[in-house]
Legacy VTK file of the C-alpha trace (Angstrom):
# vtk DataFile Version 3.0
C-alpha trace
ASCII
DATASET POLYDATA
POINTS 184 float
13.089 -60.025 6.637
14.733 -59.063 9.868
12.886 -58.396 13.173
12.897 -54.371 12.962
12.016 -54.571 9.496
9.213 -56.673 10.341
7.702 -54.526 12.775
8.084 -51.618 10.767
6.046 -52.809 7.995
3.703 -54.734 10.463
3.376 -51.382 11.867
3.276 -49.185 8.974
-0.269 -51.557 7.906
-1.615 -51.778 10.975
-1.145 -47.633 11.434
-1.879 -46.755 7.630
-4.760 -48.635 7.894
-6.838 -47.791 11.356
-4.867 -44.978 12.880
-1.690 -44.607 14.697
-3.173 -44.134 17.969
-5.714 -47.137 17.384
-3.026 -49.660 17.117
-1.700 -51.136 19.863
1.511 -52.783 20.653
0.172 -56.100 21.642
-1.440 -55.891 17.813
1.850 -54.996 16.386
2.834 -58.148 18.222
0.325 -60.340 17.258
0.229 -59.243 13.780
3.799 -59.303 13.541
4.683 -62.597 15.089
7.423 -60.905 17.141
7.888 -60.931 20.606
7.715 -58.072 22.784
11.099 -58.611 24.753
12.387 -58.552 21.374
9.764 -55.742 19.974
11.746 -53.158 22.977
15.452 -54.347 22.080
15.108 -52.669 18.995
12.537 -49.558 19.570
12.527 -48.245 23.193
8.851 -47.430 22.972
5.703 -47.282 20.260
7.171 -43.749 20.084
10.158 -44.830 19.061
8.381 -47.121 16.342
6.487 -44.558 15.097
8.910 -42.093 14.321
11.160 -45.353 12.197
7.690 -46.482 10.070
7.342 -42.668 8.732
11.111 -42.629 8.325
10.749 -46.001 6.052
7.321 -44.664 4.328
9.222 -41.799 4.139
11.584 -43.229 1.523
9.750 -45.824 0.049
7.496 -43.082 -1.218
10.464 -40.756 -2.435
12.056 -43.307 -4.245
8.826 -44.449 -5.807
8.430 -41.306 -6.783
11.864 -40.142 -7.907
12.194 -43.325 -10.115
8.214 -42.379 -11.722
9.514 -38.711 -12.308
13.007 -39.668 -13.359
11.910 -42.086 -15.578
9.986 -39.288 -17.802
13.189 -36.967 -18.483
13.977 -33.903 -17.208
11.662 -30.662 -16.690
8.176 -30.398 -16.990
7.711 -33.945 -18.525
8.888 -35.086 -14.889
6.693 -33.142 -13.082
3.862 -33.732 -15.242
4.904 -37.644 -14.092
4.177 -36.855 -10.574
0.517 -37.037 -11.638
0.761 -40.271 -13.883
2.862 -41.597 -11.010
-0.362 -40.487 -8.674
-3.012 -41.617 -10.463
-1.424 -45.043 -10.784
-1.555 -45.378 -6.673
-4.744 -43.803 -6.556
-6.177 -46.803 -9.122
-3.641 -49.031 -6.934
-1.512 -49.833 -9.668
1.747 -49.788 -7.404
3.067 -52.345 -6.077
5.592 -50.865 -3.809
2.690 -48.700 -2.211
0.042 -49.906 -0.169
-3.594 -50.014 -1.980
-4.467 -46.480 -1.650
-5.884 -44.791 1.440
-4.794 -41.192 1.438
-1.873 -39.512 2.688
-0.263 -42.071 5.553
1.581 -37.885 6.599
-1.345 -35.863 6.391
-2.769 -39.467 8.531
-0.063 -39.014 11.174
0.323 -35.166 11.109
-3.295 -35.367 12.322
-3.091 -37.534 15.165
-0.372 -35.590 17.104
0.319 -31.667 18.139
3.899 -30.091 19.015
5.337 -33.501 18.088
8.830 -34.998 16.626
5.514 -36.952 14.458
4.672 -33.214 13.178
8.211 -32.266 12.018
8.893 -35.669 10.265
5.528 -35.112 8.160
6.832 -31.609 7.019
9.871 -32.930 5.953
8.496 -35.588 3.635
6.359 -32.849 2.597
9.303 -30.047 1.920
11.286 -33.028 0.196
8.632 -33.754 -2.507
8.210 -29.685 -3.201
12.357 -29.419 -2.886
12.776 -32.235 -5.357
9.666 -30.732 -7.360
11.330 -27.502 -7.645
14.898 -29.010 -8.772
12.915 -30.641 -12.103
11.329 -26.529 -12.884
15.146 -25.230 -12.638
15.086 -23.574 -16.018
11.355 -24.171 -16.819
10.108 -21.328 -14.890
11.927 -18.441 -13.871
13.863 -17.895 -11.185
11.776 -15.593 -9.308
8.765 -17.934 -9.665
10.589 -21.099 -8.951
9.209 -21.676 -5.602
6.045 -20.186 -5.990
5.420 -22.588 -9.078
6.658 -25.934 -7.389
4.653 -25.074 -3.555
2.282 -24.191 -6.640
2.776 -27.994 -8.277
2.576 -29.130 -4.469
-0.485 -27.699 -3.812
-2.264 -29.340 -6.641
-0.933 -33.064 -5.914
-1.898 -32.850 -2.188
-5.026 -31.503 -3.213
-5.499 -34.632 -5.669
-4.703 -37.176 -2.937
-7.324 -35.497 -0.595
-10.065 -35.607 -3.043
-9.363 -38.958 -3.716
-9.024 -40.371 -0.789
-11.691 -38.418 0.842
-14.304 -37.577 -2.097
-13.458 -40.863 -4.069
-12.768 -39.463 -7.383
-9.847 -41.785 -8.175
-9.102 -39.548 -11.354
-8.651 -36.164 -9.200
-4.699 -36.753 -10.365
-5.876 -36.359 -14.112
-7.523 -32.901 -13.291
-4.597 -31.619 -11.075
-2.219 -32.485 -14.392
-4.246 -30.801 -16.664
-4.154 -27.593 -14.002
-0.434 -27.735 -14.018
0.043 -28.399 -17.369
-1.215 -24.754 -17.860
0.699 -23.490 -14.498
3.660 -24.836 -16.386
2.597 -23.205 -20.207
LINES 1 185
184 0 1 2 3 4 5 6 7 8 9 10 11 12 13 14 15 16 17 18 19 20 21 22 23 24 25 26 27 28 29 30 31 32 33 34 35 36 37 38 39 40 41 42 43 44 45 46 47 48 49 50 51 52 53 54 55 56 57 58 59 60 61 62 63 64 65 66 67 68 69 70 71 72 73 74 75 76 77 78 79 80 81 82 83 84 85 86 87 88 89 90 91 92 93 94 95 96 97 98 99 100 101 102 103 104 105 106 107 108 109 110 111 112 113 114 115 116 117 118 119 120 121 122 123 124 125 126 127 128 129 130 131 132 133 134 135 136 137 138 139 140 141 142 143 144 145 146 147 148 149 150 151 152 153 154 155 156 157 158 159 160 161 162 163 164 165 166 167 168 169 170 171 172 173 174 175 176 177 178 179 180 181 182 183
């Protein structure tokens, strides 16, 4: 693995797992095995780090997900996958996902205000409802389209919050069995 790929994931742990603003450098560092000469030759600041671990979780979670959905056909059997695919990280049955510890966006949204950190979180966000919303093309009406996936949306962040936060690891079977009758 190269250097910046190193610290990324290094990073993306170390940040997933106590808090963006918890983690040092200097533990990025130590954790890593990279030096920090070399550390600031390839990200200018923690900043900088920051904003290119939620660009990598970023797409290691879409494409995760894409595959899980993509794999179950077309439609409504895809987005019914989204919840298969979720329960499987919630039970940490992924093994291109971190053990489960909630939502590393909602995470990071939290620990920063009127941030570039604020608008990269909505975009991962708008992504999964956009890509949502391409599967219910010709599922759902037109006019509901949107409604029905930020609808779909709603439901799997509200799965990952009560399992992360409450601990029921099957919240992702209950929000499937809501959307299978948002869906008919």
């Amino acid at each position: 693995m190269n250097k910046p790929d190193l610290l990324i994931h290094t990073a993306f742990k170390l940040f997933y797992q106590h808090g963006i603003h918890a983690v040092g450098i200097n533990q990025i560092l130590q954790e890593s095995g990279v030096a920090k000469k070399t550390l600031y030759h390839h990200f200018s600041s923690k900043e900088a780090l920051v904003e290119a671990v939620l660009i990598y979780q970023d797409q290691v979670f879409m494409d995760w997900l894409t595959s899980r959905m993509m794999a179950s056909g077309e439609g409504k059997a895809a987005v019914l996958a989204l919840f298969d695919a979720l329960d499987d990280w919630f039970h940490d049955r992924v093994e291109v996902l971190s053990p489960f510890k909630g939502c590393f966006f909602v995470k990071a949204n939290g620990e920063f205000s009127d941030h570039i950190v604020n608008g990269l979180c909505q975009r991962h966000k708008q992504n999964i409802t956009s890509f949502v919303q391409a599967h219910l093309v010709g599922c759902v009406s037109e006019l509901d389209l949107a409604d029905v996936a930020q609808s779909i949306s709603v439901l799997k962040e509200g799965a990952i919050a009560q399992a992360y936060v409450s601990g029921d690891l099957d919240a992702a079977k209950r929000a499937k069995a809501m959307a299978v009758t948002l869906l008919g």
